[in-house]
LOVEXVEX-237328 format. One record per residue (C-alpha): residue in three letters; x, y, z. Coordinates in nm, 4 decimals, m for minus. Example, Ala and Ser with C-alpha at 12.3 -4.5 7.8 and 13.67 -1.06 7.14 Angstrom:
2
> residuo/xx/yy/zz
> ALA/1.2300/m0.4500/0.7800
> SER/1.3670/m0.1060/0.7140
//
This chain:
464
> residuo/xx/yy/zz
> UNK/1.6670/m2.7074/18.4446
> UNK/1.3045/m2.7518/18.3159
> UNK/1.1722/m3.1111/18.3024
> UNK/1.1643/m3.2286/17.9560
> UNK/0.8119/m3.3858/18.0594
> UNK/0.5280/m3.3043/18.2669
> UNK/0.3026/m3.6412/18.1846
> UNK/0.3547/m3.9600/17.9875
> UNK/0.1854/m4.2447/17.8134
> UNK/0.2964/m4.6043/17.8476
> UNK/0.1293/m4.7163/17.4612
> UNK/0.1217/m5.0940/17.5129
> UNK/m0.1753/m5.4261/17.4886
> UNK/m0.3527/m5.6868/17.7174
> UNK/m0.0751/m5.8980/17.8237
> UNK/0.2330/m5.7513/17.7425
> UNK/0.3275/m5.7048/18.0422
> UNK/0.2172/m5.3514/18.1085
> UNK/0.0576/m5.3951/18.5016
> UNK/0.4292/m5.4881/18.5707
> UNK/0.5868/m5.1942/18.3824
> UNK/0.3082/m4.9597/18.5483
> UNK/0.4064/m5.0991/18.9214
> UNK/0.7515/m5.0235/18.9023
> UNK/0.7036/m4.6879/18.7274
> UNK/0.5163/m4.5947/19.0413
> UNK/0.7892/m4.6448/19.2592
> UNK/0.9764/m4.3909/19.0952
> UNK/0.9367/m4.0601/19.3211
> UNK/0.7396/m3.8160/19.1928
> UNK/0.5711/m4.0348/18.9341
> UNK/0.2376/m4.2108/18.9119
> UNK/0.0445/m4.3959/18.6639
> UNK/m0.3505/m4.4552/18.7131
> UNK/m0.3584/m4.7936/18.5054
> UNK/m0.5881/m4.7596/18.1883
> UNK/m0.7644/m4.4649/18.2314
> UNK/m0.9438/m4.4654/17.8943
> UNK/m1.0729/m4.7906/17.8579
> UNK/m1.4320/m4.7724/17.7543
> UNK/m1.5898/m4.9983/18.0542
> UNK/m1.3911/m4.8703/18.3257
> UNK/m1.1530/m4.5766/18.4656
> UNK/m0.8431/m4.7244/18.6019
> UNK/m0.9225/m5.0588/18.6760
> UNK/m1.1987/m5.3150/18.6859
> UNK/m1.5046/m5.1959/18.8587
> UNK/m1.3782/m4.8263/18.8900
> UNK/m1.6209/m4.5624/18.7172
> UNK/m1.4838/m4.2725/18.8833
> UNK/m1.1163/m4.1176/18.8940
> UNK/m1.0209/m3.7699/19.0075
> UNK/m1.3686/m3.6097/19.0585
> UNK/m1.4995/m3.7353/18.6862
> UNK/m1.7227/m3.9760/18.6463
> UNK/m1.7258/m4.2182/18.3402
> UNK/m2.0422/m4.0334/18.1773
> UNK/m1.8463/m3.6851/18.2403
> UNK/m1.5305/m3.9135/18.0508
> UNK/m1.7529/m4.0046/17.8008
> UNK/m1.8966/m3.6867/17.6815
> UNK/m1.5102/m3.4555/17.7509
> UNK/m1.2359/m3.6993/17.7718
> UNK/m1.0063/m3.3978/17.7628
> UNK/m1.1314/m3.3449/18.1099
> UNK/m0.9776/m3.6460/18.2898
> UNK/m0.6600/m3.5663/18.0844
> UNK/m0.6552/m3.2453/18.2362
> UNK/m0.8108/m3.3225/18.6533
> UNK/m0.4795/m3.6255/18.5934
> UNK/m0.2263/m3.4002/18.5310
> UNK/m0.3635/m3.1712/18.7609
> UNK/m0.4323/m3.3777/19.0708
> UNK/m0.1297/m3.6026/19.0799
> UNK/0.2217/m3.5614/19.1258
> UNK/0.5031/m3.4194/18.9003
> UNK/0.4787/m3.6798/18.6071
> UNK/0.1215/m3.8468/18.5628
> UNK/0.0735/m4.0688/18.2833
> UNK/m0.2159/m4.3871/18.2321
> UNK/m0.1801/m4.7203/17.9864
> UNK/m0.3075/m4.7272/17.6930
> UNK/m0.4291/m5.0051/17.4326
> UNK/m0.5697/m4.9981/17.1203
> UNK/m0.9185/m5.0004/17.2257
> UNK/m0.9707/m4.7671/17.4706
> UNK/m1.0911/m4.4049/17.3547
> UNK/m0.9389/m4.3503/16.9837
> UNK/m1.0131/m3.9518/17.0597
> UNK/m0.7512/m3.9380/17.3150
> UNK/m0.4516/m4.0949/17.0861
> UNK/m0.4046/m3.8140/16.8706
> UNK/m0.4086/m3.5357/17.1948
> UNK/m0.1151/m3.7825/17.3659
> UNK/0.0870/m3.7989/17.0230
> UNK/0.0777/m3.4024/16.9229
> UNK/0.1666/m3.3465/17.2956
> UNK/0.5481/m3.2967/17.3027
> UNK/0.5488/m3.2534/17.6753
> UNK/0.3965/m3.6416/17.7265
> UNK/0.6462/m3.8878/17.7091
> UNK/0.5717/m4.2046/17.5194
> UNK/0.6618/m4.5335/17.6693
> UNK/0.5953/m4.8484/17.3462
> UNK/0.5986/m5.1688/17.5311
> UNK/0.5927/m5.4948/17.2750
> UNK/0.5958/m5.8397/17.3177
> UNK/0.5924/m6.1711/17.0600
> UNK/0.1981/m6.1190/16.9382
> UNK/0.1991/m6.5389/16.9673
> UNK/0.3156/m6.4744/17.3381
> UNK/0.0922/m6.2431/17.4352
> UNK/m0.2037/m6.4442/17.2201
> UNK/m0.1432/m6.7463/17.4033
> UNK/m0.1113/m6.5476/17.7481
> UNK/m0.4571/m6.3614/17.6834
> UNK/m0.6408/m6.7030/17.5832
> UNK/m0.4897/m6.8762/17.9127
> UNK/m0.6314/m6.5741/18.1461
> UNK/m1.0023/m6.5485/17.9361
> UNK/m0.9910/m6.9142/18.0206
> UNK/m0.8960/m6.9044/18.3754
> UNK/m1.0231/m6.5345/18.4763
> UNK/m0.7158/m6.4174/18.6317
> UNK/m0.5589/m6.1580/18.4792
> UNK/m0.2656/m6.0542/18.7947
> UNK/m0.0740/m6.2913/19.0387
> UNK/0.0625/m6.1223/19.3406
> UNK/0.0544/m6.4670/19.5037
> UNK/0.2439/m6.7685/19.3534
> UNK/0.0013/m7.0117/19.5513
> UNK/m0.3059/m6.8854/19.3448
> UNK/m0.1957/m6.9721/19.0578
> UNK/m0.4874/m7.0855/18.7878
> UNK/m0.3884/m7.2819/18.5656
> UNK/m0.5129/m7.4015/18.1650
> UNK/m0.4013/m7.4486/17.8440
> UNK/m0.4917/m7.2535/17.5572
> UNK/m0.6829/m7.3132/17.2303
> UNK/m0.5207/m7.1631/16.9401
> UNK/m0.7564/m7.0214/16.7073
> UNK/m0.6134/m6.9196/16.3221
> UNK/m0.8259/m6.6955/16.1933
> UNK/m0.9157/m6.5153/16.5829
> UNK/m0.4492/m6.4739/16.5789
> UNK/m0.4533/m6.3079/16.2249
> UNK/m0.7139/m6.0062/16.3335
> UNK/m0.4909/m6.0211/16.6431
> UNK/m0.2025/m5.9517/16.4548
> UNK/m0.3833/m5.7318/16.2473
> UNK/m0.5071/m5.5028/16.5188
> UNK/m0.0872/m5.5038/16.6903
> UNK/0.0202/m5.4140/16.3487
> UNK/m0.1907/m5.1350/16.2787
> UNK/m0.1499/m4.9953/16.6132
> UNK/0.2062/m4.9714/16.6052
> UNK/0.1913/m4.8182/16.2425
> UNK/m0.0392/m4.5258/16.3579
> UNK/0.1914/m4.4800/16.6569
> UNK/0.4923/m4.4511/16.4454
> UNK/0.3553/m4.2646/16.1906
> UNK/0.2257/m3.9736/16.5042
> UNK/0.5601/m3.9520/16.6018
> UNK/0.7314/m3.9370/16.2744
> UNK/0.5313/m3.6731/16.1641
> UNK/0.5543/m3.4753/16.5096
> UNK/0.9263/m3.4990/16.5529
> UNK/0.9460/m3.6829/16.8318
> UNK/1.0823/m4.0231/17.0254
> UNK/0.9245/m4.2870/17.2108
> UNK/1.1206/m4.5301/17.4828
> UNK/1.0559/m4.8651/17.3574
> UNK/1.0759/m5.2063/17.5770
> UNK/1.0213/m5.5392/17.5444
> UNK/0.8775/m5.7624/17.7544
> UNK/1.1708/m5.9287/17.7958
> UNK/1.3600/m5.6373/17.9308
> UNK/1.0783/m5.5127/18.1963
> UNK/1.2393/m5.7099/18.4631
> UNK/1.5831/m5.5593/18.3841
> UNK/1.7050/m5.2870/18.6316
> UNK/1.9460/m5.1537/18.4176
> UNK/1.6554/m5.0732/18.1604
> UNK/1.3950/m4.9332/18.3946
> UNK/1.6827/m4.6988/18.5116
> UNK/1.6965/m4.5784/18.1673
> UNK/1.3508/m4.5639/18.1407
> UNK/1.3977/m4.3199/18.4727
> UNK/1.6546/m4.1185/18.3063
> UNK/1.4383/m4.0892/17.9593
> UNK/1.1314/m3.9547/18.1669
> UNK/1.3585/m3.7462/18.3622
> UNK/1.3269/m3.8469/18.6981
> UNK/1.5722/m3.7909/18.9428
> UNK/1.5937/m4.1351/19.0797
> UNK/1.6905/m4.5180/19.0599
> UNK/1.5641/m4.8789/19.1303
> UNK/1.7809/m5.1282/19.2804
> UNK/1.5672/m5.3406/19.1601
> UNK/1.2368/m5.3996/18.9771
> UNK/0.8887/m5.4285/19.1553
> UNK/0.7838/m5.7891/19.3083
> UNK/0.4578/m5.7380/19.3780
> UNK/0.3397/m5.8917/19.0618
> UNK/0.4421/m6.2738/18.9664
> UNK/0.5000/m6.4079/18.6389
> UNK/0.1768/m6.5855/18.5204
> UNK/0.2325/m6.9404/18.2894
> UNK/0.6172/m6.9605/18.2765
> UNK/0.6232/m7.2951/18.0888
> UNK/0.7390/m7.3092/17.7212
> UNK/0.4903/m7.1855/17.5088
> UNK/0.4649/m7.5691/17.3497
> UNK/0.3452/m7.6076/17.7067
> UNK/0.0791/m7.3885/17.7627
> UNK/m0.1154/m7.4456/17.3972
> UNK/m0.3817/m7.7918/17.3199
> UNK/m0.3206/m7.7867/16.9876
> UNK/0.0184/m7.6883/16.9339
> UNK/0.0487/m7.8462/16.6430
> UNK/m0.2526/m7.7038/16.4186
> UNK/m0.0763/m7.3558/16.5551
> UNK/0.2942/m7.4112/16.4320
> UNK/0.1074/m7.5014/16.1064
> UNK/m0.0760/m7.1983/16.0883
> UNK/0.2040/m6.9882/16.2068
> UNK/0.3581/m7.0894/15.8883
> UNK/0.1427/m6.9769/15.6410
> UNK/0.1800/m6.5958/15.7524
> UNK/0.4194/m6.3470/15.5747
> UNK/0.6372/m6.3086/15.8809
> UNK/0.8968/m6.0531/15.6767
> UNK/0.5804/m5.8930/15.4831
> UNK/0.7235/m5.9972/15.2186
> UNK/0.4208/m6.0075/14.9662
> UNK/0.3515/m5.6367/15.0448
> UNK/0.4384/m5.3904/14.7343
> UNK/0.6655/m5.1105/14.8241
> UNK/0.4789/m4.7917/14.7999
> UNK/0.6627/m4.4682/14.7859
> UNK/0.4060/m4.2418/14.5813
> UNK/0.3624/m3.9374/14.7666
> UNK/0.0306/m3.9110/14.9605
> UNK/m0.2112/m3.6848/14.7604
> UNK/m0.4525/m3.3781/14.8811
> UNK/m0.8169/m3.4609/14.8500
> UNK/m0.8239/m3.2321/14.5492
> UNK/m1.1447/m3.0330/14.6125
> UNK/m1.1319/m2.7587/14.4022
> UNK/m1.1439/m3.0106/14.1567
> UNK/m1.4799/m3.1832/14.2259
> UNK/m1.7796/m3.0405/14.0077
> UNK/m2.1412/m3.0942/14.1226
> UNK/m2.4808/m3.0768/13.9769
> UNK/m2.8467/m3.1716/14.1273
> UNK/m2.7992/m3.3983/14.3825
> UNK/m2.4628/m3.5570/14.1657
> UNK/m2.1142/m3.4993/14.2850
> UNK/m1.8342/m3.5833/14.0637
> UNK/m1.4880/m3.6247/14.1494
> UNK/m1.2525/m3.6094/13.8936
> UNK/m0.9217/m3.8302/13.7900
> UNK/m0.7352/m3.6329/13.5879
> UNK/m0.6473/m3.8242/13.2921
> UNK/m1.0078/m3.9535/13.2983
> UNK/m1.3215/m3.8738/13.0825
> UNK/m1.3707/m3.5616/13.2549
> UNK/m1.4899/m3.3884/12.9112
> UNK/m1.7449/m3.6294/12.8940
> UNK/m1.8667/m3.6684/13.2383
> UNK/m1.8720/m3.2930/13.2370
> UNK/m2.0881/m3.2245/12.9592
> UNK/m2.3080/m3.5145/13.0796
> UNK/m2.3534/m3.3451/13.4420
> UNK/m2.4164/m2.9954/13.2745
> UNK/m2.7540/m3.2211/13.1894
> UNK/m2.8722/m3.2260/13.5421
> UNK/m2.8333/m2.8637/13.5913
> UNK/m2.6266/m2.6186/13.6550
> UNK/m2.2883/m2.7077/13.7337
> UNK/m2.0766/m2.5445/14.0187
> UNK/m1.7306/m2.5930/14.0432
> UNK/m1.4532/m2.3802/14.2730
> UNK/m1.5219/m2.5455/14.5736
> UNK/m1.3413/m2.5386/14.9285
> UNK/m1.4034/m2.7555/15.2356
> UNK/m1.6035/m2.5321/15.4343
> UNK/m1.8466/m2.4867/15.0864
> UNK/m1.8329/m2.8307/15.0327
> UNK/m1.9774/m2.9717/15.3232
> UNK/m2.2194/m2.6597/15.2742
> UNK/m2.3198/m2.8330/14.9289
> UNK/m2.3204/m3.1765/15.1046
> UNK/m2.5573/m3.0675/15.3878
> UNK/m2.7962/m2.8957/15.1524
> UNK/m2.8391/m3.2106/14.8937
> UNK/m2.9057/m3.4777/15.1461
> UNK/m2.9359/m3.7524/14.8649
> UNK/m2.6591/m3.6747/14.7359
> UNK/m2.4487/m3.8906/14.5055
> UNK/m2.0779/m3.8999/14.4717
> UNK/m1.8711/m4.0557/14.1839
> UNK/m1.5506/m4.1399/13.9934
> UNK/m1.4529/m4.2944/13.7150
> UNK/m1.1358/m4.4656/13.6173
> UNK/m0.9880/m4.5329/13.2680
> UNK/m0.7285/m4.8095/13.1870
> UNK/m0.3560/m4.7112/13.2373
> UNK/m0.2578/m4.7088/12.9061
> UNK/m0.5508/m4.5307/12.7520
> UNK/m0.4893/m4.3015/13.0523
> UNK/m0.1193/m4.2331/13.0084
> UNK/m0.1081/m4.2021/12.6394
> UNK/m0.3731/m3.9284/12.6784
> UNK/m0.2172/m3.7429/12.9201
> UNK/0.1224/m3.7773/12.7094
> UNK/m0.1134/m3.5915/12.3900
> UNK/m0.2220/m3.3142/12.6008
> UNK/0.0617/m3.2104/12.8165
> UNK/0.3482/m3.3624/12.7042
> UNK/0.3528/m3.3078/12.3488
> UNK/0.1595/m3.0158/12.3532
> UNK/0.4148/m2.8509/12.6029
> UNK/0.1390/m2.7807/12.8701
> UNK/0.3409/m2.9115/13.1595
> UNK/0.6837/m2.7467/13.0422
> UNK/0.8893/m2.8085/13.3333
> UNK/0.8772/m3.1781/13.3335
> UNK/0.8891/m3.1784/12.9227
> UNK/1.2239/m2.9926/12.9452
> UNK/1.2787/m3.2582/13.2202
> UNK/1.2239/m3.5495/12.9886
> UNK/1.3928/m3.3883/12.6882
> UNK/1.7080/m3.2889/12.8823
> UNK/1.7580/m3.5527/13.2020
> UNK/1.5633/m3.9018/13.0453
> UNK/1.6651/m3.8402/12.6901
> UNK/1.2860/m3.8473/12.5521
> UNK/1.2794/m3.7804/12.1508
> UNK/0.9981/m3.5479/12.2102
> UNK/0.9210/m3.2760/11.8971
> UNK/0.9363/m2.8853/11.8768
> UNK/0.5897/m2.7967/12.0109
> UNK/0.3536/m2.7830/11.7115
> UNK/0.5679/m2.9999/11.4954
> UNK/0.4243/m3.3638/11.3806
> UNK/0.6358/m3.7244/11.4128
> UNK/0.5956/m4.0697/11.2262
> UNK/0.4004/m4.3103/11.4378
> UNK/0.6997/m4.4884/11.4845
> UNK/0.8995/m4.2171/11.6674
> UNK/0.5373/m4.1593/11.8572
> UNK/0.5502/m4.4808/11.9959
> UNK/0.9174/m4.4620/12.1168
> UNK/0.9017/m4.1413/12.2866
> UNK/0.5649/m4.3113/12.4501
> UNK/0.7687/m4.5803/12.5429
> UNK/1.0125/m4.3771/12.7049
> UNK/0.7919/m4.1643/12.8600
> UNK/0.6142/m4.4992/13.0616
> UNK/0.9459/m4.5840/13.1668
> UNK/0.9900/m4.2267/13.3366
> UNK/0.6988/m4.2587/13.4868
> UNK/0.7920/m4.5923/13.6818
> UNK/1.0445/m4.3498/13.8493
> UNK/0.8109/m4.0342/13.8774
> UNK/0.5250/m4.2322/14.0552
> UNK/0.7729/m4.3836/14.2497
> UNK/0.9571/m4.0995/14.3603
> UNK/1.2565/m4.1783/14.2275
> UNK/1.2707/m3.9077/13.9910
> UNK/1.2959/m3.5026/14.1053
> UNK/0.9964/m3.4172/13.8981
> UNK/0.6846/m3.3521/14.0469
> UNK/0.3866/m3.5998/13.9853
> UNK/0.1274/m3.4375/13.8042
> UNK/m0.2166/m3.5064/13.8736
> UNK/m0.2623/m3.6643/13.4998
> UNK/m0.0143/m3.8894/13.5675
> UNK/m0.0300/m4.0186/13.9164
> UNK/m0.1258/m4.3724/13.9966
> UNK/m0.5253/m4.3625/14.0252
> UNK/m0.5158/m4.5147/14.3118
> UNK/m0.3059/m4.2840/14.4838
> UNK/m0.5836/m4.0007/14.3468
> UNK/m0.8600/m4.2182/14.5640
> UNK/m0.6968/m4.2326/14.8616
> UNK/m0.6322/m3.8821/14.7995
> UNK/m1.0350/m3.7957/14.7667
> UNK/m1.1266/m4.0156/15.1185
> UNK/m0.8973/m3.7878/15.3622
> UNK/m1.2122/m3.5597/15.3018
> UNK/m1.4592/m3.7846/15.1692
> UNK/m1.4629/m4.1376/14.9493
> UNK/m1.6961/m4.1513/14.6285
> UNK/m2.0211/m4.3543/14.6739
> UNK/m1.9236/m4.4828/14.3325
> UNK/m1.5924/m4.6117/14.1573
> UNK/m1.7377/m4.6247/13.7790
> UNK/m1.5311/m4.7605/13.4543
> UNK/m1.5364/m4.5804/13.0894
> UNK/m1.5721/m4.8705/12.9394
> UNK/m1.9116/m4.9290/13.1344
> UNK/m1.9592/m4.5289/13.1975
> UNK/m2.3336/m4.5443/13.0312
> UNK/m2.4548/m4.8342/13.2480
> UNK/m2.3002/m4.6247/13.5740
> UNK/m2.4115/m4.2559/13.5064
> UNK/m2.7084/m4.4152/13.4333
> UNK/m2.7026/m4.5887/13.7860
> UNK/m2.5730/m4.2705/13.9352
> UNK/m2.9031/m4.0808/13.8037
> UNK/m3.1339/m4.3251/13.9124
> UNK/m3.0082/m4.3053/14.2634
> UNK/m3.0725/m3.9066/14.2563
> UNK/m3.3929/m3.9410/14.0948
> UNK/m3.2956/m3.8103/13.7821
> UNK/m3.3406/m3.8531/13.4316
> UNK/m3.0405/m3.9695/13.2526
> UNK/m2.8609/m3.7194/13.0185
> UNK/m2.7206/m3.8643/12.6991
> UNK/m2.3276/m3.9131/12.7119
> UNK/m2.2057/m3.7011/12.4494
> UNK/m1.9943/m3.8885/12.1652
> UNK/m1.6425/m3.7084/12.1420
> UNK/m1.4191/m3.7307/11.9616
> UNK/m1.0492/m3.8887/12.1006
> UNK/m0.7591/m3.8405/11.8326
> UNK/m0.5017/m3.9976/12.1324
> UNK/m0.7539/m4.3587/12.1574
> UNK/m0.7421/m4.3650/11.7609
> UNK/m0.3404/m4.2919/11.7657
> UNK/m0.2767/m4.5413/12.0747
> UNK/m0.4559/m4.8470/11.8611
> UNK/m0.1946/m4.7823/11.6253
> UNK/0.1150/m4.8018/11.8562
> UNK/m0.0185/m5.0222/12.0810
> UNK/0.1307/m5.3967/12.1324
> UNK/0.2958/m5.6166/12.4988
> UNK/0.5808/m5.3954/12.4779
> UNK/0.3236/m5.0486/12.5752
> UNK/0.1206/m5.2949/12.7928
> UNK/0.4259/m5.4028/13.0233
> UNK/0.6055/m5.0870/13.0527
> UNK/0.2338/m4.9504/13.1782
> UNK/0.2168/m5.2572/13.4274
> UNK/0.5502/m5.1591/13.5298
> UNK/0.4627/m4.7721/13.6188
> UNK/0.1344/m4.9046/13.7550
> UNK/0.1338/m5.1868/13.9146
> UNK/m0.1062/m5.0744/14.1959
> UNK/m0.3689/m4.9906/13.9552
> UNK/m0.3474/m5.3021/13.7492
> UNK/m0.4149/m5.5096/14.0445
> UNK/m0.6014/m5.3107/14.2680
> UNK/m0.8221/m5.2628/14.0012
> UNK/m0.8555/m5.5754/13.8402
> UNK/m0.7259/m5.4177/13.4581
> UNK/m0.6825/m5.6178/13.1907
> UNK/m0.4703/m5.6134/12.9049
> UNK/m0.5975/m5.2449/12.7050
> UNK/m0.8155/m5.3176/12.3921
> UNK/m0.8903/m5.0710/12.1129
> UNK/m1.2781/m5.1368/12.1138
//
């Protein structure tokens, strides 16, 4: 039967106890790992600059190349360590590479803090010998743990998120378990081997065994800062808006300006004002995109955002009412029970600002995804639209209606360009919405768009 793997990565940090996991994976037959092959200093270990014929320049400039002399050179099932630092271009090749078992070794981030403060302070980074023990305490440093933890948690969010979206499974261990036999056996059997420990590697010793209480000066000022941090995460918002595409056939571009639109926006405006640079093209793809980039070297990019509730109430005039999006209008009238009128037909203001009601209370579940309606672009959470634009390219600018004269005009002093009047037109759905408008409108627009509101900084929505 085929091997299920022909390499593997053992995804782990300083101090977690990966030198250990690495020494008893290489005495499994058949199996090698060549310690942290991509770190940017070194190849290997300390003081090594060459591994399999390539030298760290050759690693530098192709590190596809060592990937590829590894596998080739050593025996059945090569793999290497690797930490958050070392060379970000070799991640993604390791975690699109079905055939390259991934090993995820944690350990308590205080732990492993503490443990990588002791060895900076002591220089000793392995024991093989009990007797050489170097000894200090360490100095625990708030602000220096939080970027730690930062850094852990990131990490192990990009790994999951690789193998999520590739299908596949890592073997995860703790550091607790690496000295468990039962568990390296299984870690044999995931990787395929045909083979056993009776029992783990003792070349290495356990450095600083003490309680961690122990082993820190200022214990104390660290329990105290330990208690501050959102251990459960529980301030973060929940976030289940569907990622958006950069939306490039959507950008328009004149001169040296570049404007990226949010539907829902100003875009009549901001249109008609670019037409006064020149010639606006639109239709673009990537590949003419970066063309148009390359060619306008002082280029400047923009966006501008309106407030939720002018936002949403616009979009609601021009493609709700007016039956432009029909599939989710037939959606509100028939599943969420929206009084909406026969296309063409009028309603009091009252019933106006019911079915607007009702409509910002579908669209808590629709940006959510809690609803089987797609999100339309006019009605998706601006922020979700800006992350959207930087998986190709973020704006230079993030501009505001309310302040869109002082900004274009910013915009076309930073191209060198005179500034083109903002043409005055005419909004029926502003003059409607000051009519309708009161707390009731306001919270039910918090509600669907919460991330806006305070990732924005939006205050309550005023008429003038």
């Amino acid at each position: 039967m085929e091997q299920k793997f022909d390499s593997f990565v053992l995804l782990a940090e300083m101090r977690t106890g990966s030198n250990f996991l690495e020494a008893n994976l290489n005495t499994l037959p058949n199996t090698a790992c060549y310690g942290e092959a991509f770190n940017p200093h070194f190849i290997g270990k300390l003081n090594q600059d060459t591994a399999f014929g390539v030298t760290l320049a050759q690693r530098e400039a192709d590190p596809i190349l060592l990937l590829r002399q590894m596998r080739a050179q050593g025996p059945a099932l090569t793999g290497f360590r690797y930490f958050h630092d070392h060379d970000p271009r070799v991640l993604p090749l390791v975690l699109a590479d079905a055939r390259c078992a991934k090993i995820i070794l944690t350990r308590n981030p205080v732990e492993s803090y503490v443990s990588w403060k002791i060895a900076q302070a002591t220089g000793q980074w392995k024991l093989t010998k009990a007797k050489r023990l170097k000894t200090a305490k360490a100095q625990f440093d708030g602000p220096e743990f939080t970027t730690h933890l930062a850094q852990l948690q990131e990490f192990q969010l990009a790994l999951m998120h690789g193998l999520q979206t590739s299908g596949q499974t890592a073997f995860y261990i703790d550091y607790e378990d690496i000295n468990d036999t039962d568990v390296l056996n299984g870690l044999a059997r995931f990787l395929g081997v045909q083979g056993t420990l009776s029992a783990p590697d003792d070349t290495l010793k356990k450095q600083n065994p003490e309680d961690i209480s122990e082993k820190v000066e200022n214990f104390e000022d660290m329990a105290a800062a330990l208690s501050q941090l959102d251990r459960f995460n529980l301030s973060r918002t929940p976030n289940f808006e569907p990622r958006r595409a950069p939306a490039i056939p959507s950008f328009l571009a004149a001169g040296a300006a570049l404007y990226m639109p949010v539907r829902g926006g100003p875009e009549d405006a901001v249109t008609q004002w670019l037409a006064g640079l020149g010639p606006v093209m639109d239709n673009f793809n990537q590949k003419s995109m970066r063309q148009w980039l390359r060619k306008n070297t002082n280029h400047r990019s923009f966006t501008v955002l309106r407030h939720p509730v002018a936002r949403a109430h616009a979009g609601f005039c021009s493609h709700i009412l007016t039956g432009a999006l029909p599939h989710i209008r037939e959606g509100l009238i028939k599943t969420y029970k929206v009084g909406l009128p026969k296309i063409g037909e009028g309603m009091s203001v009252a019933d106006h600002r019911q079915a607007f009601l009702d409509f910002l209370r579908f669209l808590k579940l629709n940006v959510a995804g809690q609803s089987g309606l797609r999100i339309d672009p006019h009605f998706a959470s601006q922020t979700a639209v800006l992350q959207g634009f930087a998986q190709f390219q973020g704006p230079d600018l993030v501009l505001r209606e309310e302040s869109l004269p002082m900004g274009l005009g910013f915009v076309a002093a930073e191209i060198g360009a005179a500034c083109p009047a903002i043409p005055a037109l005419p909004d029926p759905s502003r003059d409607l919405l000051a009519q309708i408008y009161d707390p009731e409108i306001e919270a039910a627009t918090r509600d669907a768009y919460s991330r806006d509101y305070m990732g924005y900084g939006f205050s309550d929505w005023r008429a003038d």
